[in-house]
C-alpha positions as CSV (number, residue, x, y, z in Angstrom):
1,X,80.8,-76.3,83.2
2,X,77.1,-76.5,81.9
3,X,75.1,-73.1,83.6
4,X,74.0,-69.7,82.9
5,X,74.8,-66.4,84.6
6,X,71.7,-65.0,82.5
7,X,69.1,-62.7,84.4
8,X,65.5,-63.9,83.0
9,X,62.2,-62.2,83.8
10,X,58.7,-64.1,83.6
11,X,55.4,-62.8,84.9
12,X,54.3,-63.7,87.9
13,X,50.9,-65.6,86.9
14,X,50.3,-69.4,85.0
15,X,52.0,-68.1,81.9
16,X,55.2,-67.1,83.7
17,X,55.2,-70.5,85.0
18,X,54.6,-72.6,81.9
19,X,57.7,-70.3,80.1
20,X,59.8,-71.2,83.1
21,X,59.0,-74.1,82.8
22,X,60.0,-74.6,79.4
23,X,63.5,-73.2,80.6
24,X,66.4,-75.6,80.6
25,X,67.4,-74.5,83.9
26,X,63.9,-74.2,85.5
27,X,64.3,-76.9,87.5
28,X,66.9,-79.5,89.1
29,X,69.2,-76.0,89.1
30,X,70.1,-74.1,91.6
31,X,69.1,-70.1,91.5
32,X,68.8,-66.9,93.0
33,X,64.8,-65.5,92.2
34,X,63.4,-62.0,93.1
35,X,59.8,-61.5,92.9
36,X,58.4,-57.9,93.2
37,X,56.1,-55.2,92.6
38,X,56.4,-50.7,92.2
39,X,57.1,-51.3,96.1
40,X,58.0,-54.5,97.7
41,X,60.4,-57.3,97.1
42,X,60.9,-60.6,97.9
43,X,64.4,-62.4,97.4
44,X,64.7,-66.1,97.7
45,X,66.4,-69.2,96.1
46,X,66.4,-72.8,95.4
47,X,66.8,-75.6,93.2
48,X,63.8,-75.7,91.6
49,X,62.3,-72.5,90.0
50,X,59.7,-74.3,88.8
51,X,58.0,-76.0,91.7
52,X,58.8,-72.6,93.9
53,X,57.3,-70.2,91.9
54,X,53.9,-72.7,91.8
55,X,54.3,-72.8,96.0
56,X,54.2,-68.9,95.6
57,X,52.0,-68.7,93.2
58,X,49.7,-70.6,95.4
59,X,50.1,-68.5,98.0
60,X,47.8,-65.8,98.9
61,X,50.7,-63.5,101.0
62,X,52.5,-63.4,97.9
63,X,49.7,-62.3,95.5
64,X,50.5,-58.9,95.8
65,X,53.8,-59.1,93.8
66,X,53.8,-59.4,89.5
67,X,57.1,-59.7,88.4
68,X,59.7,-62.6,89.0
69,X,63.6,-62.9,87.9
70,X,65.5,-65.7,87.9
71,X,69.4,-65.9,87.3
């Protein structure tokens, strides 16, 4: 069965998004993503890594966090 149980960890900015988006499994994939700072956390997950973590990006609630995992 083609997948990965691999944690990765990409910052949470333009350059975190083009290395996820280099990822094999960045998008058309389902995962499990945190996204966090020193104090707050933010769990979600989808099939698309890729176009989610743009949507946050994009997103001015969520530009308090710096640091997203994917696995």
């Amino acid at each position: 069965m083609k997948g990965t149980d691999e944690i990765r960890t990409y910052s949470f900015d333009n350059d975190g998004l083009n290395e996820l988006k280099s990822f094999e499994y960045g998008k058309n994939w389902p995962v499990v993503y945190l996204i966090h700072n020193n104090k707050d956390l933010y769990i979600g997950e989808t099939t698309s890594a890729e176009v989610r973590m743009s949507q946050h990006l994009s997103n001015n609630e969520k530009n308090w966090l710096f640091i997203s995992k994917c696995g």
